[in-house]
Backbone bond lengths (Angstrom), bond angles and torsions (degrees), N, CA, C in turn:
res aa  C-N    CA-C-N  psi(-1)  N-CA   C-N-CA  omega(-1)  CA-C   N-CA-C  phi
1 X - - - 1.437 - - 1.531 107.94 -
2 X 1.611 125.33 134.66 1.333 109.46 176.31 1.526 99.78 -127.87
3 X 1.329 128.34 6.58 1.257 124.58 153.75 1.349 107.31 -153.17
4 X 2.046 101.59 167.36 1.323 127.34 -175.71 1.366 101.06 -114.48
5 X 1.319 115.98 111.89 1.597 108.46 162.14 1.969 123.66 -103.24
6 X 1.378 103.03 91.27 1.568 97.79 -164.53 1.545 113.37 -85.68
7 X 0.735 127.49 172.74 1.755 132.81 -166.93 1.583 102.73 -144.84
8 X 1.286 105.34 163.82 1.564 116.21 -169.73 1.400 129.17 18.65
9 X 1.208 112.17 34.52 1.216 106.49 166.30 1.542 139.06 -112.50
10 X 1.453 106.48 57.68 1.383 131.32 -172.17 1.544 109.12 -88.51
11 X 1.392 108.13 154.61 1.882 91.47 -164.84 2.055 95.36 -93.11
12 X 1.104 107.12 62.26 1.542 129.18 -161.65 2.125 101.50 -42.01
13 X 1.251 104.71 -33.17 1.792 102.22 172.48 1.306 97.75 -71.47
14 X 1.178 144.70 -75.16 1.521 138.19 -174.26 1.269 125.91 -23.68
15 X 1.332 87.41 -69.08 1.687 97.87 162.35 1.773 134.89 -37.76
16 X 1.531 86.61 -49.67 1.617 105.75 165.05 1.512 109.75 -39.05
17 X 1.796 107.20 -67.77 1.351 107.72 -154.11 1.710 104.40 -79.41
18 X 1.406 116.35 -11.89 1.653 96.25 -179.99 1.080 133.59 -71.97
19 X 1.652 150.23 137.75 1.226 145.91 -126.40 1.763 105.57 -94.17
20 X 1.166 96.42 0.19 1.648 106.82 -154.75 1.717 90.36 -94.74
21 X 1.472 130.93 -26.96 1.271 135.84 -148.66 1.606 91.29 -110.54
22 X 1.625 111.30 153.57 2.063 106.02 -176.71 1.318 119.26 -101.94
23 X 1.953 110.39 9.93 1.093 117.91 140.83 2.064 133.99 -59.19
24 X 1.244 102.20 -26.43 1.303 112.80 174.80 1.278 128.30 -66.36
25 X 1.222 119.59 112.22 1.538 102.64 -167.19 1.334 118.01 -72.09
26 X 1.098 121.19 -17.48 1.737 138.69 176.69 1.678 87.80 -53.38
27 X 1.513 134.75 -50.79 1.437 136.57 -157.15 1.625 92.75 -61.88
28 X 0.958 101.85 156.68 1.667 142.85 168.09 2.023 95.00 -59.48
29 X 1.268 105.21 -83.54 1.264 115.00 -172.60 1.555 111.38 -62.52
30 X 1.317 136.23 8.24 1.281 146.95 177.59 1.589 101.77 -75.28
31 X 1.441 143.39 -27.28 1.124 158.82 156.90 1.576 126.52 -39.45
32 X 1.688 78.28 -54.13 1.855 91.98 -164.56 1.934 87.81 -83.05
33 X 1.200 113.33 -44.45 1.487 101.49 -164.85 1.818 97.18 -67.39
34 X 0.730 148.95 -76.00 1.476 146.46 154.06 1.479 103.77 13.93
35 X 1.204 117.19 -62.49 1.567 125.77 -177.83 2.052 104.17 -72.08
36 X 1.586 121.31 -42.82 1.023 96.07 171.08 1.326 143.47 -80.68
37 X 1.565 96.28 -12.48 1.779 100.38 156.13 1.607 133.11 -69.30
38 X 1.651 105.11 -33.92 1.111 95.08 155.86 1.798 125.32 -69.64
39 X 1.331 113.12 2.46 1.614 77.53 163.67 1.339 103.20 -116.76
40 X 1.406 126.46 2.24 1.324 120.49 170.07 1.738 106.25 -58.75
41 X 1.014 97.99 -29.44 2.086 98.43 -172.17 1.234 122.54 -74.26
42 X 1.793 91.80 -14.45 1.692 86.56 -171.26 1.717 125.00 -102.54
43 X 0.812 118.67 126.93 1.703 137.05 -150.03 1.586 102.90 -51.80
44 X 1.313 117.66 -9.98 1.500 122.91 -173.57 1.206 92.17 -125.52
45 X 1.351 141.18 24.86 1.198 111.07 136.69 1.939 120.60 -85.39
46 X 1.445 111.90 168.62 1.244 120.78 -170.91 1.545 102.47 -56.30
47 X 1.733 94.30 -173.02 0.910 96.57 160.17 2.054 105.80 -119.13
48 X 0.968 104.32 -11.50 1.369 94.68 163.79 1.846 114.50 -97.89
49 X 1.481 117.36 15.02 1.558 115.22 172.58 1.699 86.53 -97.83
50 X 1.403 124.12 -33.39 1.575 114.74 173.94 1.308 96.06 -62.25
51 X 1.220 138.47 -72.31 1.153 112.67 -150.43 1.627 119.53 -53.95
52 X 1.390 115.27 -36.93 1.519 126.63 162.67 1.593 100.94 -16.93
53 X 1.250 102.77 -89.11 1.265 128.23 -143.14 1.865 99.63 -66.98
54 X 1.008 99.97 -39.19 1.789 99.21 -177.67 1.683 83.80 -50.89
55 X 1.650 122.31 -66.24 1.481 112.78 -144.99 1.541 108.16 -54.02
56 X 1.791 111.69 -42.48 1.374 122.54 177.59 1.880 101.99 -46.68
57 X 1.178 94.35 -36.97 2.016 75.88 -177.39 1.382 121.46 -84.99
58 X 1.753 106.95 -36.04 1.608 116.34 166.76 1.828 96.24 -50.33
59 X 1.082 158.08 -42.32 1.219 153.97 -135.36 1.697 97.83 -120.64
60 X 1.338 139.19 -7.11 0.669 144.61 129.69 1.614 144.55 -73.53
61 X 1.388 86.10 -5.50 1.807 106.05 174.94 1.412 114.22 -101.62
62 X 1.903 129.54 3.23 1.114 130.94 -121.91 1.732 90.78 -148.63
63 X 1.695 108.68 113.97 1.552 95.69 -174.63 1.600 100.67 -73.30
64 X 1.455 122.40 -21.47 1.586 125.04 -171.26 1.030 99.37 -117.40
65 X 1.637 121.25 91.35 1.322 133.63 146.71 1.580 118.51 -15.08
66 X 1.418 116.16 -81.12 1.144 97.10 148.48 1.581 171.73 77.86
67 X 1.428 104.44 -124.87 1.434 149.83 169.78 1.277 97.95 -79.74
68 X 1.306 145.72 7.50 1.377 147.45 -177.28 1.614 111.67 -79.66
69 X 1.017 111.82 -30.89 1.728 127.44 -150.51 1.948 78.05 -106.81
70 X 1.401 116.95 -62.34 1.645 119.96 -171.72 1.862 108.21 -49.35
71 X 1.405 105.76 -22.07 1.720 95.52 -171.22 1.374 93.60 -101.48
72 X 1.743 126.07 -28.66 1.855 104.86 157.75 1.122 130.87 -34.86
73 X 1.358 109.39 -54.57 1.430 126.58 172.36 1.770 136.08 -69.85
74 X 1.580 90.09 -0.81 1.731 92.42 164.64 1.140 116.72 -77.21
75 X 1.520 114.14 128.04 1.796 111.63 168.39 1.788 102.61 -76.15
């Protein structure tokens, strides 16, 4: 064997609760993402207000703003 490729194994509750991440509800930005899932769910929104809102959260998930446009462009 010359490599291990492991998957999901991030300590994903920790992460949750630290204030720094927009899963945390303690965070500031824990609000707005809350608000963009609810309109991602709802059946009347567009399909170009989805696309909005996915990028607003990808760009909120993203320490290099950025790098946003470089991971479109990965094949």
């Amino acid at each position: 064997m010359t490599k291990i490729i492991a998957g999901g194994l991030c300590a994903f509750y920790e992460y949750m609760e630290h204030p720094s991440t927009i899963y945390c509800k303690d965070s500031p930005s824990n609000q707005r993402m809350k608000e963009i899932f609810a309109e991602l769910r709802k059946p009347e929104t567009s399909r170009e207000e989805h696309i909005a809102l996915s990028k607003k959260w990808t760009m909120m998930l993203m320490y290099r703003k950025d790098a946003y446009y470089e991971l479109l462009n990965r094949k």
